[in-house]
VOBA-1610 file (N, C-alpha, C; in pm, whole numbers, padded with zeros to 5 digits, always signed):
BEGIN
Unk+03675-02717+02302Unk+03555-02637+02303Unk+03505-02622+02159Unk+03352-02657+02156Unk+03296-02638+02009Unk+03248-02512+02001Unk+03257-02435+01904Unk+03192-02274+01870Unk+03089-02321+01769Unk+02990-02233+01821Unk+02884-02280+01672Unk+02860-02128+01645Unk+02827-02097+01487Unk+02791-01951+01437Unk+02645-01963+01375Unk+02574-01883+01411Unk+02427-01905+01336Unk+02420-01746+01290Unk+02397-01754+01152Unk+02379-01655+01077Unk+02234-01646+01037Unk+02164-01552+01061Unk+02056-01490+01036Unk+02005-01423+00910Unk+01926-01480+00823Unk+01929-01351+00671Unk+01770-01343+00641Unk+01718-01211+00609Unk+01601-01189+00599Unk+01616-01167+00492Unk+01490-01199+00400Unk+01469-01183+00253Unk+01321-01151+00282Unk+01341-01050+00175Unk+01246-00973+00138Unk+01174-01017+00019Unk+01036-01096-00060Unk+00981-01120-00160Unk+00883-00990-00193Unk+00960-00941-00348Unk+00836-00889-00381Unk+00756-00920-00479Unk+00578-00951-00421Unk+00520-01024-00550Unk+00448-00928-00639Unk+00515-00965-00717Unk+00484-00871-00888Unk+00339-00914-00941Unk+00227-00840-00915Unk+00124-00969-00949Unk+00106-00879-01092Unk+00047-00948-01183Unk+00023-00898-01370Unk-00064-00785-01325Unk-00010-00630-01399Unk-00099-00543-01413Unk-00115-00524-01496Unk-00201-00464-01564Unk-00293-00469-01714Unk-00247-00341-01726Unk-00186-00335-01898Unk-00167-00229-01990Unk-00241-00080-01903Unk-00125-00034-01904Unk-00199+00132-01902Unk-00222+00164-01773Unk-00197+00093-01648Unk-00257+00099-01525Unk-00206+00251-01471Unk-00083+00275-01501Unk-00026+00399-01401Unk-00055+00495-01491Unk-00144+00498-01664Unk-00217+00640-01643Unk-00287+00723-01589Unk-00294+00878-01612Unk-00397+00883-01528Unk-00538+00883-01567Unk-00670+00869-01469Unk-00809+00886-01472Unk-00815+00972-01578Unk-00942+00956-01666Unk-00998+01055-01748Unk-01055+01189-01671Unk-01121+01146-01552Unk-01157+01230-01440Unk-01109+01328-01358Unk-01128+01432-01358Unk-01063+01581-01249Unk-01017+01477-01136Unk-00918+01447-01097Unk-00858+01382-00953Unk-00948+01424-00808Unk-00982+01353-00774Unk-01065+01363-00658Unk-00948+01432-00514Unk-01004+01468-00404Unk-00923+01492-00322Unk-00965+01494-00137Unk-00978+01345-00140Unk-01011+01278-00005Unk-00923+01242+00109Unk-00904+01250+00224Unk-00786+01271+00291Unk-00819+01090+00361Unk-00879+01036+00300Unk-00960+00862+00349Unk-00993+00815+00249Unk-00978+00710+00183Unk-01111+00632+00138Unk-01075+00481+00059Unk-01194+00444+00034Unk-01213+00289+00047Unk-01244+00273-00072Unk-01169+00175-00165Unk-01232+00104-00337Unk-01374+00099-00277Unk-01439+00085-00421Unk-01558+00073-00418Unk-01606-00060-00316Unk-01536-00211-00371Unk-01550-00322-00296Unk-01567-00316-00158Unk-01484-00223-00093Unk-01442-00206+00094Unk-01297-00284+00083Unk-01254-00381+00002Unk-01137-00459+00034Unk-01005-00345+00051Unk-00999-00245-00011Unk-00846-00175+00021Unk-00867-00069+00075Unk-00831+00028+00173Unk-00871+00146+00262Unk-00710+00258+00228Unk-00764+00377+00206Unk-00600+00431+00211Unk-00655+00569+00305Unk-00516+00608+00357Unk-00536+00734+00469Unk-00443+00821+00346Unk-00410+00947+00347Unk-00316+01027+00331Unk-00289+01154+00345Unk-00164+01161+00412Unk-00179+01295+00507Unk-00010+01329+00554Unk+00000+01469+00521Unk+00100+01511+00558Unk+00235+01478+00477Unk+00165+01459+00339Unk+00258+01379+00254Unk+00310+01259+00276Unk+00232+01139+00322Unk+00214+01066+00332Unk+00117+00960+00341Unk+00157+00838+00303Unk-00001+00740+00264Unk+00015+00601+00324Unk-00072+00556+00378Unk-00070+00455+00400Unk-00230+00355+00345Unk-00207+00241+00299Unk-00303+00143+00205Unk-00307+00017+00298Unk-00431-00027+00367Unk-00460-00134+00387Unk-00568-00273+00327Unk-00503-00345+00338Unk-00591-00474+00274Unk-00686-00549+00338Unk-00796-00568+00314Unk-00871-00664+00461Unk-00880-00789+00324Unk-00890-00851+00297Unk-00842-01009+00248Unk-00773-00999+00110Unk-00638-01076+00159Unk-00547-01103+00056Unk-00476-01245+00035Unk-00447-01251-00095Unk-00376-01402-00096Unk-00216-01390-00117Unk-00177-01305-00102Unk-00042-01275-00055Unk-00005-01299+00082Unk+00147-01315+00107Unk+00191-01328+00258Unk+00264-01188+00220Unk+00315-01101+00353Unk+00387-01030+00388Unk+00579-01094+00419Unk+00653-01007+00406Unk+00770-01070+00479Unk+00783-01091+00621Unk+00848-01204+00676Unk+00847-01235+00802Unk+00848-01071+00876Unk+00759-01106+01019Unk+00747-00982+01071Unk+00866-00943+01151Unk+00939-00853+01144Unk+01053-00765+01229Unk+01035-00797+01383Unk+01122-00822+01452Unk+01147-00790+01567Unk+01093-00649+01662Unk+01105-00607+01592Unk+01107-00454+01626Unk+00924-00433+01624Unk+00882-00535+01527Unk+00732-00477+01509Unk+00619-00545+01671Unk+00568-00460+01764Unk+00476-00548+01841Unk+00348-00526+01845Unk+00296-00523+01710Unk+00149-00530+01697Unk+00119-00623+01564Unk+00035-00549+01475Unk-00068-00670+01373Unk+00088-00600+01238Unk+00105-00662+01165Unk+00262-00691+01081Unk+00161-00757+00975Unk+00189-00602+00834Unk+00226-00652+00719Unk+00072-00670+00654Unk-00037-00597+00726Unk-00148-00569+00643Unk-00167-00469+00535Unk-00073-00404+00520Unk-00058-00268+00465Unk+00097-00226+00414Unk+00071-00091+00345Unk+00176-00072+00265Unk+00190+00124+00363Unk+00333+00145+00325Unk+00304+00241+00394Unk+00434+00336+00308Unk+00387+00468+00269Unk+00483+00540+00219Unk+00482+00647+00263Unk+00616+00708+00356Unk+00652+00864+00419Unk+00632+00942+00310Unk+00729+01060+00380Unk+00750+01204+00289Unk+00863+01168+00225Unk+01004+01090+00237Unk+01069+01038+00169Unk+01116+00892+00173Unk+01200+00847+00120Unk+01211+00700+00114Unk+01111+00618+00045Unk+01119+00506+00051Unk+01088+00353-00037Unk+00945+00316+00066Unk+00871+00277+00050Unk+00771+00211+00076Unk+00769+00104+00134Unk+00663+00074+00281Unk+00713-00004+00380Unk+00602-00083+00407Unk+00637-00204+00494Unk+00519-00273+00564Unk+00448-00215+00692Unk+00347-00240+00702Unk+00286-00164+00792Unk+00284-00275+00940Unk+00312-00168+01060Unk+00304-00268+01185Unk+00224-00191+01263Unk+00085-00226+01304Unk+00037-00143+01328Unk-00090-00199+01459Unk-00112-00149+01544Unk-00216-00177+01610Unk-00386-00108+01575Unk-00412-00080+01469Unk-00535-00018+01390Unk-00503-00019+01238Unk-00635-00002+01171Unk-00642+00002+01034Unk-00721+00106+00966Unk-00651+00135+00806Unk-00728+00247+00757Unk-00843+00235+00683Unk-00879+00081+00695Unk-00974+00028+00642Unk-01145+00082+00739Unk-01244+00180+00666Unk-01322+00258+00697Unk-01402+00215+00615Unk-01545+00144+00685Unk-01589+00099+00607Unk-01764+00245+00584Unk-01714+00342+00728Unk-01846+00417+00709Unk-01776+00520+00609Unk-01624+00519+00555Unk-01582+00628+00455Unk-01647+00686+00319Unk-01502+00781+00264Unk-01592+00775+00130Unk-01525+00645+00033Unk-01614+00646-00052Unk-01559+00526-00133Unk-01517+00593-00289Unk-01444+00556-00379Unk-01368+00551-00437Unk-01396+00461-00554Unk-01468+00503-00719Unk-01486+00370-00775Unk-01380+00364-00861Unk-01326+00227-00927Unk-01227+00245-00975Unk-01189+00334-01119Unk-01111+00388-01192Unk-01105+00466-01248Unk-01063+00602-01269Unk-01075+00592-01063Unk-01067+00770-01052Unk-00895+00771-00920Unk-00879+00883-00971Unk-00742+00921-00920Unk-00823+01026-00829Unk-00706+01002-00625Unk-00721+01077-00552Unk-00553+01168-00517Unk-00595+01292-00509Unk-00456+01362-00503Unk-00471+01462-00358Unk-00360+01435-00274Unk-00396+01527-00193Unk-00201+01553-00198Unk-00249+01667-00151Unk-00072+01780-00228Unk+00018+01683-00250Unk+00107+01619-00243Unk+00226+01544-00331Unk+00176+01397-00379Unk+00103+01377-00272Unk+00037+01193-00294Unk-00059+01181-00405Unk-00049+01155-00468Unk-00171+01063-00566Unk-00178+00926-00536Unk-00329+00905-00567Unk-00344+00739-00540Unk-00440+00727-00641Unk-00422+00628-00769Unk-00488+00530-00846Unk-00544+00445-00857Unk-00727+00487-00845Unk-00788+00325-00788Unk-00774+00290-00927Unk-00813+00163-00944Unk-00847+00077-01037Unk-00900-00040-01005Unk-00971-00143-01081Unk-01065-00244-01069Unk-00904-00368-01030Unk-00782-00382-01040Unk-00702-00402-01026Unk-00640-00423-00887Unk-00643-00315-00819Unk-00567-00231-00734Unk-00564-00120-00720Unk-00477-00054-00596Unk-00405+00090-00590Unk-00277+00097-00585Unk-00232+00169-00678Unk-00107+00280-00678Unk-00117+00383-00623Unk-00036+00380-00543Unk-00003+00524-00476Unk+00149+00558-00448Unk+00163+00711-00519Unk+00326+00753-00498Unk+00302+00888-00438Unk+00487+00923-00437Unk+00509+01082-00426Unk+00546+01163-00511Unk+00541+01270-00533Unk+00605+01354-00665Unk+00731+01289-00709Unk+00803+01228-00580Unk+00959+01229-00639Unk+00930+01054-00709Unk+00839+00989-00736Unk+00798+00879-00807Unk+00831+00745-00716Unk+00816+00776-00575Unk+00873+00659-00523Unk+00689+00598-00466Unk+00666+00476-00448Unk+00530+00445-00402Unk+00510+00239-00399Unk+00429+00239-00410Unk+00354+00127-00421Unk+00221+00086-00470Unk+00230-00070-00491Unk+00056-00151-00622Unk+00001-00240-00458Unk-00103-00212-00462Unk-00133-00293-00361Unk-00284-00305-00399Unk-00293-00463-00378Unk-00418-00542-00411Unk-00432-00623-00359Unk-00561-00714-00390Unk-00576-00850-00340Unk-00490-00968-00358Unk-00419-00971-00474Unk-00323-01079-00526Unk-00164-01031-00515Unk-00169-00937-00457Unk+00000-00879-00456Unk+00018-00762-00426Unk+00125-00744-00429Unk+00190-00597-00401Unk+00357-00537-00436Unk+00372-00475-00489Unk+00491-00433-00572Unk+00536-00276-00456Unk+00681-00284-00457Unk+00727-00132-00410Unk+00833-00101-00480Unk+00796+00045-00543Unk+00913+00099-00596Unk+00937+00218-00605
//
């Protein structure tokens, strides 16, 4: 009798795309405080609520990591950060991408009680007090 073993391993890529000097300061600007909203472009949408945030992308040249088993809807448009823990892919059957929202030009920081989010002409950063979050853009996305 032949036994065969098939081992399974998921890898996770994270793409580091170049952020420009100075990105995670903050705005010169009083922090805005929108519980929605959309870069100026429409390309990135973020919700945040309940101490928590979630950032979606509508066109990117990044791939996501293979989608989970576990996930049975649209996998890996988005970034998604709880009240605690590391920052996740989003599996989701809807998006926070609002295009009748408010918009957001880059420059300006949105804070709603622990979350801040950092637009920039770049991307968004968005964390929690305890510094855990994510860069999410058109060319990449970083979690840390």
């Amino acid at each position: 009798m032949t036994v065969t073993n098939t081992l399974t391993r998921t890898v996770t890529d994270y793409v580091r795309p170049d952020v420009p000097a100075g990105a995670g300061l903050p705005s010169r600007a009083p922090a805005l405080s929108f519980s929605s909203f959309a870069t100026a472009h429409g390309n990135i949408g973020c919700r945040i609520r309940g101490g928590t945030v979630r950032c979606d992308v509508g066109v990117r040249v990044w791939t996501p990591p293979s989608k989970p088993a576990s996930c049975h809807a649209a996998w890996g448009q988005g970034l998604y950060l709880g009240a605690s823990g590391r920052a996740q892919f989003v599996c989701a059957r809807s998006s926070v991408l609002d295009p009748t929202g408010d918009y957001i030009r880059a420059g300006y920081d949105d804070k709603v009680g622990s979350v801040t989010c950092q637009v920039r002409s770049f991307g968004v950063t968005c964390f929690e007090s305890d510094g855990q979050g994510f860069f999410i853009s058109r060319t990449g996305y970083t979690i840390f």
